[in-house]
Each structure stands twice: as C-alpha cells, then as structure tokens.
C-alpha positions in Angstrom: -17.1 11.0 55.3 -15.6 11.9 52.0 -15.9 15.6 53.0 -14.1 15.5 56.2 -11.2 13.0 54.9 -10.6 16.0 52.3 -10.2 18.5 55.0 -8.3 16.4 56.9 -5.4 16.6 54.0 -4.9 20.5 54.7 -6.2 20.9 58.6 -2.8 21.1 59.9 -1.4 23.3 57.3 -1.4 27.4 57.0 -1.9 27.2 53.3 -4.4 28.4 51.1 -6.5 26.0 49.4 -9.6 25.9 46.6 -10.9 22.4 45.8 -13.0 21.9 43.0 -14.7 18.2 43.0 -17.2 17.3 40.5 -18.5 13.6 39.2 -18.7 13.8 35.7 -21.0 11.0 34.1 -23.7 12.4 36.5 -23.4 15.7 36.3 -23.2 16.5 39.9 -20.7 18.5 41.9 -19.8 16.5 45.0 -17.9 19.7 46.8 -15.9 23.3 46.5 -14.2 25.1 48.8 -12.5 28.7 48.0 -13.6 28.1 44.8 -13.5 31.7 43.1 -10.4 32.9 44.9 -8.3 34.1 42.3 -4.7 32.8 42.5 -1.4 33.3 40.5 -2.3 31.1 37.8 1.1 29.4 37.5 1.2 27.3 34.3 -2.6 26.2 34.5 -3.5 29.7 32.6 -2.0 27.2 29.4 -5.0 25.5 29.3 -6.5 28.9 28.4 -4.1 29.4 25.8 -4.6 25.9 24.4 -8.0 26.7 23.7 -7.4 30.1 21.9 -4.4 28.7 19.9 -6.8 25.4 18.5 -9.5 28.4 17.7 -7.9 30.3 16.0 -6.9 27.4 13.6 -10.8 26.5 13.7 -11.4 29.9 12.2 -8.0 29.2 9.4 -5.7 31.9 10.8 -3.3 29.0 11.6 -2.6 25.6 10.9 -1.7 22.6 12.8 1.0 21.8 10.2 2.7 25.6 9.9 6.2 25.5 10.7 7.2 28.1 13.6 10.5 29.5 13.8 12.2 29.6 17.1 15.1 32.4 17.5 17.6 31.9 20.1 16.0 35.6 22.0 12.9 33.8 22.5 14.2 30.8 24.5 13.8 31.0 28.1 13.9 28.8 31.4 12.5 25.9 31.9 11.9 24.7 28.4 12.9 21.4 27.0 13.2 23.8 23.5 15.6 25.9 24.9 18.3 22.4 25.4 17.4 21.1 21.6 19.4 22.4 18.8 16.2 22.1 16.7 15.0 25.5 15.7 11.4 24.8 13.5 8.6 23.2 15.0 5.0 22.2 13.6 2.4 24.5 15.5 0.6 21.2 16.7 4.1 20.3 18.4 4.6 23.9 20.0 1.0 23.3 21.7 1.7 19.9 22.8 5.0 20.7 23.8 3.2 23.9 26.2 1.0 21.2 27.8 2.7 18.3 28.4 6.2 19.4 29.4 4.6 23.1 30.4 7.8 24.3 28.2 7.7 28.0 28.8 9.1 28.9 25.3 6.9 27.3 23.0 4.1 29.3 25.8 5.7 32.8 25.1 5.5 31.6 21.3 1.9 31.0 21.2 1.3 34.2 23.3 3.0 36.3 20.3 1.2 34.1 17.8 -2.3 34.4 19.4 -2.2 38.2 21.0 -3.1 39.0 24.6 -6.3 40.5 23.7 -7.6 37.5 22.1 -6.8 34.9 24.3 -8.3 37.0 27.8 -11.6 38.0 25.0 -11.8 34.2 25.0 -11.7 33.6 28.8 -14.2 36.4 28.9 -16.7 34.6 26.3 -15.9 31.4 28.5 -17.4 32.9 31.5 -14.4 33.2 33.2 -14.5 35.5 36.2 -11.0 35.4 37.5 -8.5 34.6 34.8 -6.5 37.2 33.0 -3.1 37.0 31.0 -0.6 39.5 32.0 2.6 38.5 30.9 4.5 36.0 29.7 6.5 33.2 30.9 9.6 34.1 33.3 9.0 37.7 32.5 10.0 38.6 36.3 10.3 42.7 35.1 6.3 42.6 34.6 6.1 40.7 38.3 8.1 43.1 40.0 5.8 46.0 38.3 2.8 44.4 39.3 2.0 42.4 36.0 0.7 38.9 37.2 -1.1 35.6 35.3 -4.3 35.2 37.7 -7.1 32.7 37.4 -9.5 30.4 39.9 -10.0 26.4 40.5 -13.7 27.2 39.2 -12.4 29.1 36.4 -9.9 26.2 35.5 -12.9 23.9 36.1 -14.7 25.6 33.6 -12.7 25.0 30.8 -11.8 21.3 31.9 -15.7 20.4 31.7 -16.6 22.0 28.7 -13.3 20.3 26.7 -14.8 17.2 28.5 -18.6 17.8 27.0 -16.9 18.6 23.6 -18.3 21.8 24.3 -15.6 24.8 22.9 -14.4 25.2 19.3 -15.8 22.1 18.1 -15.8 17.9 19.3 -12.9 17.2 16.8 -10.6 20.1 19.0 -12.0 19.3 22.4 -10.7 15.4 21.7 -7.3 16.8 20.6 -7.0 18.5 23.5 -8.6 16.0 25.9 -5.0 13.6 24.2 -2.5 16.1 24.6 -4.0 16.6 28.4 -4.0 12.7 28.8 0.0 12.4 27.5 1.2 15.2 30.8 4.1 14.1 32.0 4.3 16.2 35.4 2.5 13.8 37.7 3.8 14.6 41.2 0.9 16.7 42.2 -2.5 14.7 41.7 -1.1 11.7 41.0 1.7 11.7 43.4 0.0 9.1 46.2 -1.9 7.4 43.4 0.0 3.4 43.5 -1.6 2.8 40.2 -1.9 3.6 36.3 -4.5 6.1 36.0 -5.9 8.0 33.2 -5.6 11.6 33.9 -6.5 14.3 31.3 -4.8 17.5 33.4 -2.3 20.3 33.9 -0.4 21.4 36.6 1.0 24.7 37.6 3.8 25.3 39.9 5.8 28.8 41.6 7.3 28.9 45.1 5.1 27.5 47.8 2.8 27.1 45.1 1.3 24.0 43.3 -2.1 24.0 41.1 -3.2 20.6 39.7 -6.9 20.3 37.9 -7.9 17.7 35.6 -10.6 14.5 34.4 -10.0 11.4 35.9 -11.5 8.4 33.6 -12.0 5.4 35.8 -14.2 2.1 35.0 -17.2 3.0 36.2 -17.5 6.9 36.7 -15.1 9.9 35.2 -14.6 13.2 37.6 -13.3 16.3 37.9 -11.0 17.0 40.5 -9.0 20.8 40.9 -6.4 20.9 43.7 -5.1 24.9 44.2 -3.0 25.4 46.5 -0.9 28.7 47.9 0.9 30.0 50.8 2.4 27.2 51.4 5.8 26.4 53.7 7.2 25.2 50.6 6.9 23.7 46.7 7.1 20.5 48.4 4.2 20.7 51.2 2.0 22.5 48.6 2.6 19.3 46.3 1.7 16.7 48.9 -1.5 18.6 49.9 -2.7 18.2 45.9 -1.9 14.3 46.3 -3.4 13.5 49.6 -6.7 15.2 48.3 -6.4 13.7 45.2 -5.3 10.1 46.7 -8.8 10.7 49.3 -11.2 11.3 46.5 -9.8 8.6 44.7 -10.0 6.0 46.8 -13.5 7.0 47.8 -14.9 6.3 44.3 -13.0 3.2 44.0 -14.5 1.9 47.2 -17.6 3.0 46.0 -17.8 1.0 43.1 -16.0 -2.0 44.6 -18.3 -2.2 47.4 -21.5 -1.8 44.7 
C-alpha cells in the first residue's frame, strides 16, 4: 500500500526520481528506488562539507569561535551575507549560516577554508560512491566547462544516518549538526504538504527543474529517514511538489500506523 501510494506521487510525471526511505529506530529500510543515480548535487553536497568543516576543528585546525573575514570579491548570489553590511563572522555562524539559509557565500568560504581534496577524501572514507565537489557555488564558468557538484539519495542517505547514530567525527559533533539540520528554514520541499509542526533534521537542494530534499524525521513513536531527489522536471515548481506528496504519503502512513496501534 504504502509502496504504490509513493509511486503514485510521480506516475504521471517525466521526471527523474530516487527515493530513499528508511525507519530509523528499527533499523530497517522500508524502500529505494534509483537510489545510486548520481545527480547534480544542488546544495545537498553542503551536508558533505558540514562534516569536513566540524572535522577539521575535531582534529584543531579550526575553531568554532575563529573570526572569518568576508571580502566583498567573495560574496555571491543568493546569500543572506552578501545583503548584511557585517563583514566577520564566527566559523560556527558561517557553517550554520551554509545549512540553514544554504547561503552560497559562507559555502564558497568553507570550500577555501577546508580544500577540495579534503572534503571529496572525506566522502571517499564515508563510502560515498557518487559524490564529488567540483566547484564552487554559482561558479557557472566551471558548469559550462564541464565542472559539476554530483552526488546520490543513498549517498546523502549515508551521511544523514551516520550523523543520526552519532557515528562521524564524534557524538558531541553529530548533535551539533543534527541542531543546525533541525533549525532549516527552506521547508517547501518535504514539508511543503505536511499541515503540522514537525521535527525535521534536513537539507534541501534546488537548480532548474530540480529539487533534492533528504532528511530525519523525529515523530512520537518512530524517527525515519526519508530522501526525495528529484530531476528533469517541467519545472522548479513540479519537481518541488513531487518531494512533498512523497513526503506527505510516507508521513501519513506512519502516523496511521501508530494511531491505529
């Protein structure tokens, strides 16, 4: 049942889509589809990043507390940085900032900070078959040559479930970053058809006729992981609404699972 009102959400569509659906508190994945296609990552590839920049303060190269200098050439589109006249930020407030707001400056920050090399050599350690870093944010010169951010809803899956299980860099970080997921503010993909307050740790990603969405949902009686990935859509808008019927589906079916318990 729960299978078929999933596909049901895309079946008229011509987009792409890899779904990612696992229950959490008993280990168990419920269902994938598509799930190692690799995709343009979008903004999900921050998670990734996330993880590095915490790491490296883990091993003392940086601080949580160091004050980053932002020049006016490194401000760049959509970026709440790039509209604030403030120009030094804690490195704490430059991750969150990434997450939470996906501000693309404060991501082409941390890339400089952290160094391609080490954030893919961490993807790599992570098991991650599909992701790769590329480029920057709203570098379109490295697009046009061919330069592109890739990744998969398993890969992104990946990293969601081990932050879950404390599991990478160390309890302590995974909870930090479990909060800065939980305080996202984009919540028009897997929360768009959702009537109520839930608690989402997640991160969305979003290009034309594109829209990625994965993250932990933490209900009363069971906490899941749920990865929406969707390309080749019509439009930003259609991609979008396929994320939040699947999401509103599985939803729904655990609620009505528990009620009717």
């Amino acid at each position: 049942m729960l299978i078929e009102s999933i596909h049901s959400c895309y079946a008229d569509t011509k987009a792409n889509v890899s779904v990612v659906l696992k229950d959490l508190t008993n280990d168990k994945w419920i269902y994938t589809l598509d799930e190692n296609r690799a995709v343009s990552s979008a903004s999900t590839i921050k998670i990734l990043i996330m993880i590095e920049a915490l790491r490296q303060v883990l091993e003392g190269k940086l601080q949580l507390n160091d004050k980053i200098k932002i020049k006016e050439e490194d401000k760049v589109n959509f970026s709440i940085i790039k509209d604030l006249t403030i120009d030094v930020y804690n490195y704490i407030d430059i991750i969150t900032l990434m997450i939470i707001v996906s501000d693309n400056t404060a991501t082409n920050i941390i890339i400089d900070l952290l160094g391609y090399d080490n954030i893919n050599n961490t993807a790599e350690k992570l098991g991650l078959k599909n992701t790769k870093l590329s480029r920057k944010m709203m570098d379109f010169k490295s697009i046009k040559e061919g330069r592109e951010n890739y990744t998969s809803a398993m890969d992104m899956a990946i990293l969601m479930e081990n932050i879950y299980k404390k599991q990478i860099i160390s309890p302590d970080m995974c909870d930090l970053m479990i909060d800065i997921l939980k305080k996202q503010k984009y919540k028009d993909c897997l929360g768009r058809f959702l009537l109520e307050d839930v608690d989402i740790a997640h991160k969305t990603g979003g290009l034309k006729n594109l829209s990625h969405d994965v993250g932990i949902f933490y209900l009363d009686n069971i906490d899941y992981l749920l990865g929406v990935f969707v390309t080749e859509a019509e439009s930003d808008i259609e991609a979008k609404e396929i994320v939040g019927k699947v999401s509103k589906v599985v939803f729904d079916y655990f609620r009505k699972s528990f009620e009717a318990s």
